[in-house]
C-alpha positions as CSV (number, residue, x, y, z in Angstrom):
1,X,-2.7,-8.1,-5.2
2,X,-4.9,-6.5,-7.8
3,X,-5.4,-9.8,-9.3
4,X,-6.9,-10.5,-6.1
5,X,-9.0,-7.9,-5.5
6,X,-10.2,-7.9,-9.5
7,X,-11.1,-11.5,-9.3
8,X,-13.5,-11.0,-6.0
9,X,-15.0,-8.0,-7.6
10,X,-13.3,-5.2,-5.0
11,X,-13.3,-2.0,-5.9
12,X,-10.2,-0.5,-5.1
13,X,-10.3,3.1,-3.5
14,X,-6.5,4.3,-2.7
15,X,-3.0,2.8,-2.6
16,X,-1.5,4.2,0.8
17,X,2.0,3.2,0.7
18,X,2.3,-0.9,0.6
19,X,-1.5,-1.1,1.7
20,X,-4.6,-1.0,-0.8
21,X,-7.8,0.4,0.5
22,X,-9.8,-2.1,-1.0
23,X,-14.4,-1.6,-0.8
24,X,-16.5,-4.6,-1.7
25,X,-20.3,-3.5,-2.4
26,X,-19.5,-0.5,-4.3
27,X,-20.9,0.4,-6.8
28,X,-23.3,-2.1,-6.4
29,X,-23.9,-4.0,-3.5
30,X,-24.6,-8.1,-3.8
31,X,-25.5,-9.9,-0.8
32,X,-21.9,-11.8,-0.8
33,X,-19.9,-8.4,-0.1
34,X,-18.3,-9.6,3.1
35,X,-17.7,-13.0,2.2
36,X,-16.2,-12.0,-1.0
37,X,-13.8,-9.4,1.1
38,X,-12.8,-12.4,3.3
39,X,-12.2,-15.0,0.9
40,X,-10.0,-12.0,-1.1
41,X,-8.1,-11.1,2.3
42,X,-7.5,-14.8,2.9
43,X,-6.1,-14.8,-0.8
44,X,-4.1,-12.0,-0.7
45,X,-2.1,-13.5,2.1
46,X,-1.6,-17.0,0.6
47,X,0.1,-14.9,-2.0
48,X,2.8,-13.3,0.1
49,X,5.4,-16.2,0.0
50,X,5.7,-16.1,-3.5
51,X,5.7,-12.2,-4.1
52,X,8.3,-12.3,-1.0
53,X,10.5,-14.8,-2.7
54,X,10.3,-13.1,-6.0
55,X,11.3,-10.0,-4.2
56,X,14.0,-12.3,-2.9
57,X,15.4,-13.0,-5.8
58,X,15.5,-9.7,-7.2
59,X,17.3,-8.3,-4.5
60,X,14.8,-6.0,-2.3
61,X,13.7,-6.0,0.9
């Protein structure tokens, strides 16, 4: 997920168990903040079923 959130320019505040507390316009704000956010939600999820299967094949839950 950091991938993610590196590649749309997040800043990432706090892991908080399996969430990330993710900001978008800091330190610097740009006019895209909140589509950037979006399109990064959007990709985080599109990359569930892989981490899931990997997690699969490893054995955990």
């Amino acid at each position: 997920m950091t991938e993610a959130i590196n590649q749309y320019g997040g800043t990432i505040n706090e892991f908080i168990g399996d969430a990330i507390l993710v900001i978008f316009g800091v330190p610097t704000q740009r006019e895209d903040d909140a589509e950037r956010a979006v399109v990064c939600a959007v990709a985080m999820q599109m990359a569930m079923p892989g981490i899931n299967a990997k997690l699969k094949e490893l054995g955990l839950p």
